[in-house]
C-alpha positions as CSV (number, residue, x, y, z in Angstrom):
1,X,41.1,202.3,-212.1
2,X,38.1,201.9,-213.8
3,X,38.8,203.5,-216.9
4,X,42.3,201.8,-217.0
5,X,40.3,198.8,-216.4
6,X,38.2,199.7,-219.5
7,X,41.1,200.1,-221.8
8,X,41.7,196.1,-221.6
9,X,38.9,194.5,-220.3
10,X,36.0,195.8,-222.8
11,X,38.7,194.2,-225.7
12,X,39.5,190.6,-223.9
13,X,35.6,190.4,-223.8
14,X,35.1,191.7,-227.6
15,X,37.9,189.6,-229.0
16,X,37.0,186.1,-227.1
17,X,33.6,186.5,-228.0
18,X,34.6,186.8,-231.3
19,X,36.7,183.4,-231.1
20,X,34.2,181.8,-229.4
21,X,31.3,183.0,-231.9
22,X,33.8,181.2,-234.8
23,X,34.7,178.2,-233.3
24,X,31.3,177.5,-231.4
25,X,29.6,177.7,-234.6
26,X,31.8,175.3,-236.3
27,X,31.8,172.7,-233.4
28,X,27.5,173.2,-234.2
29,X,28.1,171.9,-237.8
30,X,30.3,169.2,-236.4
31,X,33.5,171.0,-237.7
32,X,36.4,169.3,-235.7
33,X,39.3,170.4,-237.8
34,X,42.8,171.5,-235.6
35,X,42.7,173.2,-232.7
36,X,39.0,174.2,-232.4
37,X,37.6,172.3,-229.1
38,X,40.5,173.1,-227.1
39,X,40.7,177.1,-228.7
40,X,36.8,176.9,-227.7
41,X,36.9,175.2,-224.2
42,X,40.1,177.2,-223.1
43,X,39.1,180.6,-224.3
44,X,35.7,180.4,-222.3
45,X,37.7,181.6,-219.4
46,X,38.8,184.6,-220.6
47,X,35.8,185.8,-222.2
48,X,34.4,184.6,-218.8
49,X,37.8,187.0,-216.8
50,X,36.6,189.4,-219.5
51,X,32.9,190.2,-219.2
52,X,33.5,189.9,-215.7
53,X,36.4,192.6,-215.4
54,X,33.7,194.7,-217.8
55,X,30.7,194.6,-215.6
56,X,33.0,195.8,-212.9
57,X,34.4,198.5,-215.4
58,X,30.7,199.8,-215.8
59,X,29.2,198.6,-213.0
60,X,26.9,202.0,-212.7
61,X,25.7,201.5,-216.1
62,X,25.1,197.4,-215.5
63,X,23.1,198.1,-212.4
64,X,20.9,200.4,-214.1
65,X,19.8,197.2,-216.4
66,X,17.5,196.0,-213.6
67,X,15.7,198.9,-213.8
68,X,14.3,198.6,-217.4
69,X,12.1,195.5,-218.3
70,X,13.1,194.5,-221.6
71,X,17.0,194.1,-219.9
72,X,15.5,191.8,-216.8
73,X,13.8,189.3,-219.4
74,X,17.0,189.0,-221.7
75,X,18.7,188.3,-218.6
76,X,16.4,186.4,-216.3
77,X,16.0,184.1,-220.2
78,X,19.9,183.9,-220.0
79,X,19.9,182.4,-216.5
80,X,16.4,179.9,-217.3
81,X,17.9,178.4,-220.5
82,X,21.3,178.3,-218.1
83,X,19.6,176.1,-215.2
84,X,17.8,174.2,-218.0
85,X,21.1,173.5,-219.9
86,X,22.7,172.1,-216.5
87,X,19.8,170.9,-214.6
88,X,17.3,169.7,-216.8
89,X,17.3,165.9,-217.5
90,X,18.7,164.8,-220.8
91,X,15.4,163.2,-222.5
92,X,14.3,160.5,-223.8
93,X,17.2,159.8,-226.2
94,X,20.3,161.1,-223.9
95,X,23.5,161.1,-225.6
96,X,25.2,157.9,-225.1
97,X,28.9,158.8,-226.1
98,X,30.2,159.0,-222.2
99,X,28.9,155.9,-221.3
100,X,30.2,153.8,-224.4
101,X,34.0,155.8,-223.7
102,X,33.2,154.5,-220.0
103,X,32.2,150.7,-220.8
104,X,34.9,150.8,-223.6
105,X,37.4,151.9,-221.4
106,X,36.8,149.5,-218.7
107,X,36.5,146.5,-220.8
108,X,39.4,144.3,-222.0
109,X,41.8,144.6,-225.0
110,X,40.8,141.6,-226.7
111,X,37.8,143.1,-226.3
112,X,37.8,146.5,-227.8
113,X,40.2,144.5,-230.0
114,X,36.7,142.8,-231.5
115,X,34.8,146.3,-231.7
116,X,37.5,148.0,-233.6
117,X,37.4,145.0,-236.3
118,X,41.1,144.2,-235.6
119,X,42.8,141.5,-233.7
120,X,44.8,141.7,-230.0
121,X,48.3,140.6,-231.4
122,X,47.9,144.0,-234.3
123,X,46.6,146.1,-231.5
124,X,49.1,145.1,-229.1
125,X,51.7,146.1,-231.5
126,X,49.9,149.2,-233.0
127,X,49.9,150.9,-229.1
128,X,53.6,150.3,-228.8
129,X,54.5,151.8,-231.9
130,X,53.2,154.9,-230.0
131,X,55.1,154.0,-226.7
132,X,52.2,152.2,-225.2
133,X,53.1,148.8,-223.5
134,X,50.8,146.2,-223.0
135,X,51.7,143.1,-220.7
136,X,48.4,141.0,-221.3
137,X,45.9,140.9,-224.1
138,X,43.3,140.3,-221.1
139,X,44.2,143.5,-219.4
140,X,41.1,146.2,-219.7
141,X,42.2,149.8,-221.6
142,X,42.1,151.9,-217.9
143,X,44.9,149.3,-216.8
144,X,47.1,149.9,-219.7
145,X,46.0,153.8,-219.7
146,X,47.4,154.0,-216.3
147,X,50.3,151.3,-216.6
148,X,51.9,153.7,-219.2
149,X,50.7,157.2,-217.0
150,X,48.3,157.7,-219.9
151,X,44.7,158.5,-220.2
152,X,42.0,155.9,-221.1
153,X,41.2,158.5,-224.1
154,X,45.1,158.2,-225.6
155,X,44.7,154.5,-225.4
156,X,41.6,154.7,-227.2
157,X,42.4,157.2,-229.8
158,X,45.7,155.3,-231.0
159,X,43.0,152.0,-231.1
160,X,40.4,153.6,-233.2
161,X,43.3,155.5,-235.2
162,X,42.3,159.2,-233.8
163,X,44.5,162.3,-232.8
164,X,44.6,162.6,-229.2
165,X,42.8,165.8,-227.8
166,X,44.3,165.3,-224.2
167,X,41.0,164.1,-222.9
């Protein structure tokens, strides 16, 4: 099992890593060209399915890594900067992009209408164009987002006149 295992899972983990590698360093220099997010976020879980399905492919020779010193600090570094990365507080400066999509999405058309230097009667007519239908200028983007069975982030994208990732 193990070597059949081997024949498959040693390539997944090669070949995502090799995606990932691409598109993660692209997303670094703020390249946001086609389908590089989504290729990014969704292929994380099968270079995760991957490196899993190898460690249990060579789990002798994996177990013999906590034996040797050099191998625990590369991975006891691994799982510090990990906790840091999820646990540690943002910083003086945290990123404010989630809670301006937040406040934007909760406030009213009219508005987000004012933000996005346009007026309610254009916008009104711009999100219809793209099926979205709006019954009151005074009704906040999550109301018309979930009116039309859409997410706040459609409504917003077709406003500020970008693609749609889904989010």
């Amino acid at each position: 099992m193990s070597t059949s295992m081997k024949s498959w899972a040693t390539p997944l983990a090669t070949a995502t890593f090799v995606i990932l590698a691409v598109t993660g360093t692209l997303m670094f220099f703020k390249v946001e060209a086609g389908f590089i997010k989504p290729v990014h976020e969704w292929l994380s879980w099968a270079m995760t399915a991957g490196v899993i399905l190898h460690i249990i492919a060579n789990w002798k020779s994996f177990t013999g890594y906590f034996s040797r010193k050099p191998a625990l600090a590369i991975i006891g570094t691994g799982l510090v900067v990990t906790l840091l990365a999820v646990f540690a507080p943002a910083g003086e400066h945290p990123n404010p992009r989630m809670n301006i999509t937040k406040a934007l999405a909760s406030a009213r058309l009219e508005t987000v209408a004012e933000v996005a230097g346009q007026n309610s009667a254009t916008l009104i007519e711009k999100l219809g164009s793209k099926g979205i239908t709006v019954s009151l200028a005074s009704m906040s983007i999550r109301e018309i987002a979930k009116q039309n069975n859409k997410k706040d982030m459609e409504v917003l994208a077709v406003i500020f006149d970008q693609p749609s990732k889904g989010h």
